[in-house]
C-alpha positions, 0 to 999 in steps of 0.5 A: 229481419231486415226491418230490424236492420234498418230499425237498428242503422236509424237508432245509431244515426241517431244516437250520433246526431243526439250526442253533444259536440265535442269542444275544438282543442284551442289550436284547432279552433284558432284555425278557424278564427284566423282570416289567413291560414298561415302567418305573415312570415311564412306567407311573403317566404312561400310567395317569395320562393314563387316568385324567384321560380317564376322569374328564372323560368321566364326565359325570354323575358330574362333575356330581353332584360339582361342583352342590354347594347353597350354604347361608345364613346370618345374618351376625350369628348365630354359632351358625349359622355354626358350623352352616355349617363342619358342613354342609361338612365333612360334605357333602365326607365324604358326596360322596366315597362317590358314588365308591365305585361308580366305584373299584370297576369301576376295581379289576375292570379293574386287577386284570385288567391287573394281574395280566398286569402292565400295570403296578406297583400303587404306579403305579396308586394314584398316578396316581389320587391325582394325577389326583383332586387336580385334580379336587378343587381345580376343586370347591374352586374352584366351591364354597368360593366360593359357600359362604364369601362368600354366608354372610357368613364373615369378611373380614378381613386381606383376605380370607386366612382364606378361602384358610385355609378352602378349604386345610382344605376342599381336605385334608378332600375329599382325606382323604375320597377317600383314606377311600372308596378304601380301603374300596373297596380292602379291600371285596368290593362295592359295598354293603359299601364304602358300608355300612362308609364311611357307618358310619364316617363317622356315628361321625366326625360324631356324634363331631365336637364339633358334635352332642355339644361335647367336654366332654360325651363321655363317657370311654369314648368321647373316644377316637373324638372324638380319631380323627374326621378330621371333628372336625378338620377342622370344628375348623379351619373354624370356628376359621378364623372366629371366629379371625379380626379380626372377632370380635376384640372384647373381651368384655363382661358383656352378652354371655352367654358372655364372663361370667367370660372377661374376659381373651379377646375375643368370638370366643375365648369363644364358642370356649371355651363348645364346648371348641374351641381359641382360639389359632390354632396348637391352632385351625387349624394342628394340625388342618391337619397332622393331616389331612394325616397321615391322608390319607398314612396312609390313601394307605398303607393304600390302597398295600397294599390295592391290592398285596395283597388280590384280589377277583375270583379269589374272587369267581368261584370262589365258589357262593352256594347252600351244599354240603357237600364230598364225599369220593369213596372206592372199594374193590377194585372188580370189574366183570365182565360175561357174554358169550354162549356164553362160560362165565367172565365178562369182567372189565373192573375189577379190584379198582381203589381209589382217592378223590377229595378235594374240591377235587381233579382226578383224571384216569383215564386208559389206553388204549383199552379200559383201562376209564377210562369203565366205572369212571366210569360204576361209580362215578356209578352208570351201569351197570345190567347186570354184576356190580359188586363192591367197595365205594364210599362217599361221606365214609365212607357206603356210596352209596346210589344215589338219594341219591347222585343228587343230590350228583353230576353227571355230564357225558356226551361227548356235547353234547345240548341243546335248540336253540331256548332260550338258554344262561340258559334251560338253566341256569334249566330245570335249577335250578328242577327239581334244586336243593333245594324250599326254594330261593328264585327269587332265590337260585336265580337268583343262583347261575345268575349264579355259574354263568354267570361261573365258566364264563365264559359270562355274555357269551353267556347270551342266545345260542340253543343252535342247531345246535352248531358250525353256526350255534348254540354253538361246540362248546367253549361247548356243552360249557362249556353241558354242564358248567354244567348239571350244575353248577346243580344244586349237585352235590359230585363232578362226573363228566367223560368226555372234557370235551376230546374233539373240541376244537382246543387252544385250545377245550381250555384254555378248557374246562379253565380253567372245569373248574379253577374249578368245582375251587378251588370246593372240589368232587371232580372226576373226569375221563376224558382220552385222552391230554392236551397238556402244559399240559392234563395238569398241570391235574390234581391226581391221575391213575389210570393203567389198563392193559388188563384194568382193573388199576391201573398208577399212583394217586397225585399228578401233582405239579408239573411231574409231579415225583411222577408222573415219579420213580415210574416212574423208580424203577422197574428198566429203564424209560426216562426221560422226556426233557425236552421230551417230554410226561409224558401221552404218556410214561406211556402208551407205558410201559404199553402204551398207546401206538403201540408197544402193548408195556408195558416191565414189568408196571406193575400188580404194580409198583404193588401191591407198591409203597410207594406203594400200601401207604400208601394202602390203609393211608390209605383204611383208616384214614381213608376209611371214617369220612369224614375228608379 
């Protein structure tokens, strides 16, 4: 009875798997042809609509923007207010790098959406642009009017000049924003941002025709003067006053800077002693547009920054402790061991050549007994007992195995650590005893961080190690914790047995995305696997295929999709193809021998030897392994 049951549950199953599929209907198949889910509109209203949330919950930063110190003034002083439309400009230009923090935690969480396509870049940058110019004309609002009408600015025409003021402000807030973006965009830190947009906008007030008046710049540096957003901007401010109908009377000898200015009215004249314009189009309205253009220049800039320059991927990929790039390279390695009333040793390697680039993956992989841990351990310096022949050499150097120590990790199968510290803690224990003596505490504990953040274990760094998979660290985060262990001591070829050994799938990409970045870090990594899933097995970069007996059946690059490693065998007389959905990891093996059939197709081993493919490489170790060229 239950028999039938199941014989009736596996005709079903496959009823299902045999009927044909279905065609999509057009809107769901376009979902699937779109590289974003949601239309250009729909995405800057969504990221706008977050942006004005996260700026109204900002509370202290709307407070430092908005508590802004009105300044004083003389009424009947003219230089101080010319004093006064400096000290605007310049606390609108030196407000907006209080942003540069804000910007970029902002661009951390956009290139994280971004790159899952959350949405466009150009939908991102305008709803920040369109959510900052509310926020401007509220600090507009709160602070022209303190500044213009508690100074005693000018009155006339019915207060019009001060909406002509707070316009030059409002585009010189607006141009500064833009400034502070694009540093932030184009800069790796916070430090630098504000470092690089202080020194520019120290050049721009230095240079703004209020510290130095124009006609004493000198010649070969009038050109800042001219590119100063500042100068401009101070330009049209204090043209707007002494423009205006107050100052509007007409010179006299009596006054010091009319003597010889007959034909200009006071305020032109006191224009003319500083080199500013005195007609209102040079005077304000040039000025206007020129800020205008720069903030469209600068929106531009801030376009492409944001589309093209990434951060983050580098930044976790990159070691702060300096090391020096390893080429691994071994020669006609024989491994042989004697057994007890067995006259002829063992031989478990037989004379296998091969390197590891840095920057490289290399998988060795084979059947069980095939010889893929012994040749780690060989090559790590691990087997103490047997006879190793052959040579291995380190960027062209024979290893010597107390130096060769310190430029290696090797991370075991099995995870063993002490349970009752936590995972910082383990990293910190292992880099104050196998990093260099010269090594500061700061340094050391800013490569820790490094470490914590490429492995992707920074959010369990306070976590006690515990029982591993029973209360402590989940079997996948201790063997990240394994990993980094030896990563910390800053090695150049890391050693991995079987990194994905007991792990579900989704544990084993984990584990794999961390060994991956330890990789693009520029180190040689070289790891044993048995036999990997499809997306586990084009991580890798190089395979070493052994067949038993410890002889080469393939050595060489995987290629994309396993494009090289699949037209190798393919080429070769009377062997099956790899189908299509079929996995290329379970495919070599099953060839060679390794698989549940145990029964290889060809001997693969004097393939491989007698192949093209072998004889370029031993000219290439030949003619450049040995003098450490990679």
């Amino acid at each position: 009875m239950a028999s039938e049951k199941v014989q009736q549950a596996v005709g079903n199953i496959r009823l299902q798997l045999e009927r044909p599929l279905e065609q999509a209907p057009p809107e769901t198949a376009n979902i699937f042809d779109n590289e974003y889910v949601q239309d250009g509109y729909t995405s800057i209203k969504v990221v706008m609509r977050r942006q004005f949330t996260l700026t109204l919950r900002s509370k202290s930063f709307l407070y430092a923007r908005m508590i802004q110190v009105p300044t004083t003034s003389d009424r009947a002083d003219m230089d101080l207010r010319k004093s006064l439309a400096f000290l605007a400009a310049m606390t609108l230009s030196l407000n907006s790098i209080s942003q540069i923090p804000v910007q970029l935690d902002e661009r951390t969480v956009f290139e994280k959406q971004y790159s899952a396509r959350f949405f466009r870049p150009y939908a991102y940058l305008l709803a920040c642009t369109l959510s900052q110019i509310p926020l401007t004309l509220v600090e507009m609002v709160i602070y022209t009017p303190l500044v213009y009408f508690l100074t005693g600015l000018t009155l006339a025409n019915n207060g019009a000049h001060y909406i002509t003021y707070a316009i030059a402000a409002f585009l010189c807030a607006n141009t500064f924003a833009m400034f502070t973006r694009f540093a932030a965009s184009l800069c790796h830190t916070k430090e630098s941002a504000s470092g690089i947009s202080g020194l520019c906008i120290t050049f721009f007030l230095l240079f703004s025709g209020f510290l130095i008046a124009k006609n004493k710049v000198p010649d070969w540096w009038i050109w800042v003067y001219y590119i100063s957003p500042l100068q401009w901007a101070i330009t049209a401010l204090i043209c707007n006053e002494f423009l205006s109908d107050t100052y509007s009377q007409p010179c006299n000898n009596s006054i010091t800077y009319c003597r010889g200015r007959s034909d200009m009215n006071i305020g032109q004249a006191y224009l003319a002693i500083y080199d500013f314009p005195t007609t209102t189009l040079r005077g304000y309205w040039v000025p206007v547009l020129v800020l205008f253009f720069y903030y469209w220049v600068l929106s531009c800039c801030c376009f492409w920054t944001v589309a093209n320059v990434r951060h983050e991927e580098n930044a976790n990929n990159d070691v702060g402790i300096k090391f020096e790039p390893a080429m691994l390279s071994f020669h006609q390695i024989v491994y042989e061991i004697k057994i007890p009333g067995i006259k002829d040793p063992r031989v478990l390697l037989s004379n296998v050549s091969g390197f590891s680039k840095p920057g490289t993956m290399t998988a060795l992989m084979g059947s069980s007994g095939a010889g893929k841990t012994t040749l780690l351990d060989v090559l790590a310096g691990r087997k103490t007992t047997g006879r190793i022949l052959g040579d291995i050499l380190a960027n062209g150097y024979p290893k010597e195995q107390e130096t060769f120590a310190r430029i290696t990790g090797y991370v075991e199968q099995n995870d063993i650590h002490t349970p009752f510290i936590t995972v910082r803690e383990s990293f910190q224990f292992s880099g104050s005893l196998r990093l260099p003596r010269g090594t500061s505490a700061g340094a050391r504990q800013k490569f820790i961080e490094e470490v914590l953040k490429l492995l992707e274990l920074n959010e369990i760094e306070d976590k006690i190690v515990g029982a591993i998979g029973d209360g402590g660290l989940s079997v996948e985060e201790a063997k990240r914790l394994t990993i980094g262990v030896e990563l910390v001591a800053n090695p150049s070829i890391l050693f991995l047995d079987e990194p994905t050994s007991g792990l579900d799938s989704r544990a084993a990409q984990v584990v794999m995305r961390s060994i991956t970045n330890i990789v693009e870090s520029g180190r040689s990594v070289i790891c044993t696997i048995h036999q990997p899933s499809r997306r586990l097995f084009f991580c890798f970069s190089h395979l070493m295929l052994l067949k038993r007996g410890g002889e080469i059946a393939y050595f060489g690059p995987i290629g994309e999709q396993a494009r090289d490693l699949l037209e190798y065998f393919h080429s070769r007389p009377g062997v099956s193809e790899c189908s299509a959905d079929q996995n290329p990891a379970s495919y070599m093996l099953e060839i060679i021998g390794a698989g549940i059939g145990h029964t290889a197709e060809r001997d693969f081993a004097r393939d491989y030897q007698q192949s093209s493919l072998a004889q370029q490489y031993r000219i290439f170790i030949k003619n450049r392994m040995l003098r450490g060229i990679f």
